[in-house]
MDAnalysis code that builds the backbone (N, CA, C; Angstrom):
import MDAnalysis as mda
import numpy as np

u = mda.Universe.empty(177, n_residues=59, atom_resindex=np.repeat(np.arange(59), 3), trajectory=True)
u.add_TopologyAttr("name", ["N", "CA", "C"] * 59)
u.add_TopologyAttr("resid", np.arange(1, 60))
u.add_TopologyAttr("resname", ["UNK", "UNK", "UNK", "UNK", "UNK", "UNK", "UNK", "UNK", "UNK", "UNK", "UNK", "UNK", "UNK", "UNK", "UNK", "UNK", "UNK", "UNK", "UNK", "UNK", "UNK", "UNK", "UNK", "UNK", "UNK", "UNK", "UNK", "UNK", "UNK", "UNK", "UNK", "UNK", "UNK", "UNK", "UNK", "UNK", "UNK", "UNK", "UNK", "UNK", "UNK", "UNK", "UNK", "UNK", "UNK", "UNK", "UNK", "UNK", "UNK", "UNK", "UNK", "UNK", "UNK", "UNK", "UNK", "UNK", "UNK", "UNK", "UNK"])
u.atoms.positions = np.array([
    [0.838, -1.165, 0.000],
    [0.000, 0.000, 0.000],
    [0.893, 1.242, 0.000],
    [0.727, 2.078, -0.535],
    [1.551, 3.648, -0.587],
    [0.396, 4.672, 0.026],
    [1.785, 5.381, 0.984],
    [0.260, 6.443, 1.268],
    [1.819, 7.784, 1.082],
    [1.203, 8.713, 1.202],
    [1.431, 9.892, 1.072],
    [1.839, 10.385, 2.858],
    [2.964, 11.328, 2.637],
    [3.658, 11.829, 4.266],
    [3.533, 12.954, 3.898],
    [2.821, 13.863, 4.658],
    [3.202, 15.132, 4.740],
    [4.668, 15.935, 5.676],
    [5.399, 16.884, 5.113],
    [6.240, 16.768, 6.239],
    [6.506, 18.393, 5.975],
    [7.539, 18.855, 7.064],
    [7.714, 20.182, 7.069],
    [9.415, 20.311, 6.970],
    [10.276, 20.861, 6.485],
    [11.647, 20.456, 6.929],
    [11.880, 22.116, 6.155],
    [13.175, 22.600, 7.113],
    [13.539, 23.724, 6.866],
    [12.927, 25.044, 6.793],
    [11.404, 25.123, 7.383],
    [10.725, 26.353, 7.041],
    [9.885, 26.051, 5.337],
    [9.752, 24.431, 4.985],
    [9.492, 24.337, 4.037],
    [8.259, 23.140, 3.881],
    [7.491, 23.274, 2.943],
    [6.511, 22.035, 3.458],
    [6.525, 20.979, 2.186],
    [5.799, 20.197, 1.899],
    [6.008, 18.895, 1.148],
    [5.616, 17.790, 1.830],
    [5.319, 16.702, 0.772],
    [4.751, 15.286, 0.667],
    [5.735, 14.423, 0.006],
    [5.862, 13.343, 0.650],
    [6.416, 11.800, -0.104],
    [5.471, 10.854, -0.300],
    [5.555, 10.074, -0.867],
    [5.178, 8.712, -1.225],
    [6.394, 7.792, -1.062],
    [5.799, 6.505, 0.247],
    [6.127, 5.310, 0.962],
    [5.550, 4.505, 0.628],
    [5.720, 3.275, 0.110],
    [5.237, 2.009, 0.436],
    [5.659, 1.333, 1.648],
    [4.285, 1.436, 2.494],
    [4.249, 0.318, 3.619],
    [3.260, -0.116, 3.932],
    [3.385, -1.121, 5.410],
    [2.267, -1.575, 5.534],
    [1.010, -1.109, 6.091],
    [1.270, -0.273, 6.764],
    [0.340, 0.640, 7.607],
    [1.401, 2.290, 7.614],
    [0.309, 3.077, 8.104],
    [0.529, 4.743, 8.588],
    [1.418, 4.987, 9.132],
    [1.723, 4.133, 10.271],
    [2.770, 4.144, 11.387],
    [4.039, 4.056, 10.489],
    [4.289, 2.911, 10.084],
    [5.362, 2.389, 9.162],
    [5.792, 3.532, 8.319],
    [5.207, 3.912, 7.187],
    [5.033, 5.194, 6.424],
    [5.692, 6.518, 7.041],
    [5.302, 6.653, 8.386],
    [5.588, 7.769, 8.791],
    [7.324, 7.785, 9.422],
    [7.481, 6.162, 9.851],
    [8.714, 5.844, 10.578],
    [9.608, 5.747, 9.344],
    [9.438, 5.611, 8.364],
    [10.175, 5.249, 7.605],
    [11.012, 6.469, 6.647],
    [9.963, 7.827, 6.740],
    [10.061, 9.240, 6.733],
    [10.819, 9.804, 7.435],
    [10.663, 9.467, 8.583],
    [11.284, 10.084, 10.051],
    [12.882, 9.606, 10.082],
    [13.222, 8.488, 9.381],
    [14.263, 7.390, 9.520],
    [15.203, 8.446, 8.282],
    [14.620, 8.489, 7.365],
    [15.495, 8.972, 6.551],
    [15.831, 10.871, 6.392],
    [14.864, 11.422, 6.897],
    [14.860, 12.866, 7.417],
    [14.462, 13.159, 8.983],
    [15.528, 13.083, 9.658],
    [15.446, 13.173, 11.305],
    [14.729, 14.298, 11.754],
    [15.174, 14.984, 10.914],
    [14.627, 16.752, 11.357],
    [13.106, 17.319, 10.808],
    [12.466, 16.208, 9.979],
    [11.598, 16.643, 9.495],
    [10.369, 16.608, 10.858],
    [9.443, 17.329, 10.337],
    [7.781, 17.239, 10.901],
    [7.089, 16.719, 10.528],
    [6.743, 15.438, 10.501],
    [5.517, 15.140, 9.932],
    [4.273, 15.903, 10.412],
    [3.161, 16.238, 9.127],
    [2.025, 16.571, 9.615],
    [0.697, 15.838, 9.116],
    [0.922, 15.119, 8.436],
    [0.048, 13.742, 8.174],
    [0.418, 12.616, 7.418],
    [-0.207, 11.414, 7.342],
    [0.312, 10.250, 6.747],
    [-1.369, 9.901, 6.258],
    [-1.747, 9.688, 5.066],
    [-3.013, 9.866, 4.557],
    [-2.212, 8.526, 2.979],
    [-3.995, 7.528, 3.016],
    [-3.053, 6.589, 1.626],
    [-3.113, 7.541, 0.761],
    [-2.463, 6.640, -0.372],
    [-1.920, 7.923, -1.840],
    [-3.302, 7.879, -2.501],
    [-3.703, 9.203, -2.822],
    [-4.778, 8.936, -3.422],
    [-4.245, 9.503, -5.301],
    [-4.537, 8.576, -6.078],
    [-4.526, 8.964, -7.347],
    [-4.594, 9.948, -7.924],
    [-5.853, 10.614, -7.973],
    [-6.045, 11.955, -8.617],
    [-5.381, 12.865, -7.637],
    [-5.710, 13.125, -6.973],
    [-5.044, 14.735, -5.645],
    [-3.367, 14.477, -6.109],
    [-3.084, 13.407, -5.985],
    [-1.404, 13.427, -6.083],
    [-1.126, 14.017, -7.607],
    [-1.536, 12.723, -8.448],
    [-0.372, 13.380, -9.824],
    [-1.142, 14.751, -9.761],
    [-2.248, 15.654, -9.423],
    [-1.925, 17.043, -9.682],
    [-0.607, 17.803, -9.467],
    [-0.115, 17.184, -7.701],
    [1.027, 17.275, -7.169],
    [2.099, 16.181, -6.874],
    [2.458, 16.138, -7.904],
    [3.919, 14.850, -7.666],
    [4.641, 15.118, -6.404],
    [4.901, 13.717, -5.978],
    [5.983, 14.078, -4.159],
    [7.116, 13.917, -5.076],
    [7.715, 14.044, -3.911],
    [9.041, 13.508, -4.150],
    [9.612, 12.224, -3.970],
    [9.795, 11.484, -4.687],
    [9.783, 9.946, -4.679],
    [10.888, 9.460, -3.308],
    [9.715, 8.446, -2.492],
    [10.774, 7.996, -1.544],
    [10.736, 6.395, -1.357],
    [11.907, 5.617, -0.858],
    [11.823, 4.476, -0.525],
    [13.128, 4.088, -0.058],
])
Protein backbone atom coordinates (compact mmCIF):
# COMPACT_ATOMS: atom_id res chain seq x y z
CA UNK A 1 0.00 0.00 0.00
CA UNK A 2 1.55 3.65 -0.59
CA UNK A 3 0.26 6.44 1.27
CA UNK A 4 1.43 9.89 1.07
CA UNK A 5 3.66 11.83 4.27
CA UNK A 6 3.20 15.13 4.74
CA UNK A 7 6.24 16.77 6.24
CA UNK A 8 7.71 20.18 7.07
CA UNK A 9 11.65 20.46 6.93
CA UNK A 10 13.54 23.72 6.87
CA UNK A 11 10.72 26.35 7.04
CA UNK A 12 9.49 24.34 4.04
CA UNK A 13 6.51 22.03 3.46
CA UNK A 14 6.01 18.89 1.15
CA UNK A 15 4.75 15.29 0.67
CA UNK A 16 6.42 11.80 -0.10
CA UNK A 17 5.18 8.71 -1.23
CA UNK A 18 6.13 5.31 0.96
CA UNK A 19 5.24 2.01 0.44
CA UNK A 20 4.25 0.32 3.62
CA UNK A 21 2.27 -1.58 5.53
CA UNK A 22 0.34 0.64 7.61
CA UNK A 23 0.53 4.74 8.59
CA UNK A 24 2.77 4.14 11.39
CA UNK A 25 5.36 2.39 9.16
CA UNK A 26 5.03 5.19 6.42
CA UNK A 27 5.59 7.77 8.79
CA UNK A 28 8.71 5.84 10.58
CA UNK A 29 10.18 5.25 7.60
CA UNK A 30 10.06 9.24 6.73
CA UNK A 31 11.28 10.08 10.05
CA UNK A 32 14.26 7.39 9.52
CA UNK A 33 15.49 8.97 6.55
CA UNK A 34 14.86 12.87 7.42
CA UNK A 35 15.45 13.17 11.30
CA UNK A 36 14.63 16.75 11.36
CA UNK A 37 11.60 16.64 9.50
CA UNK A 38 7.78 17.24 10.90
CA UNK A 39 5.52 15.14 9.93
CA UNK A 40 2.03 16.57 9.62
CA UNK A 41 0.05 13.74 8.17
CA UNK A 42 0.31 10.25 6.75
CA UNK A 43 -3.01 9.87 4.56
CA UNK A 44 -3.05 6.59 1.63
CA UNK A 45 -1.92 7.92 -1.84
CA UNK A 46 -4.78 8.94 -3.42
CA UNK A 47 -4.53 8.96 -7.35
CA UNK A 48 -6.05 11.96 -8.62
CA UNK A 49 -5.04 14.73 -5.65
CA UNK A 50 -1.40 13.43 -6.08
CA UNK A 51 -0.37 13.38 -9.82
CA UNK A 52 -1.93 17.04 -9.68
CA UNK A 53 1.03 17.28 -7.17
CA UNK A 54 3.92 14.85 -7.67
CA UNK A 55 5.98 14.08 -4.16
CA UNK A 56 9.04 13.51 -4.15
CA UNK A 57 9.78 9.95 -4.68
CA UNK A 58 10.77 8.00 -1.54
CA UNK A 59 11.82 4.48 -0.53
Amino acid sequence: MHYAVGLRLNERSGHVVVDAEDALFAALKVKRDQPDAFITYVRRQNRRGDARHPPVAAE
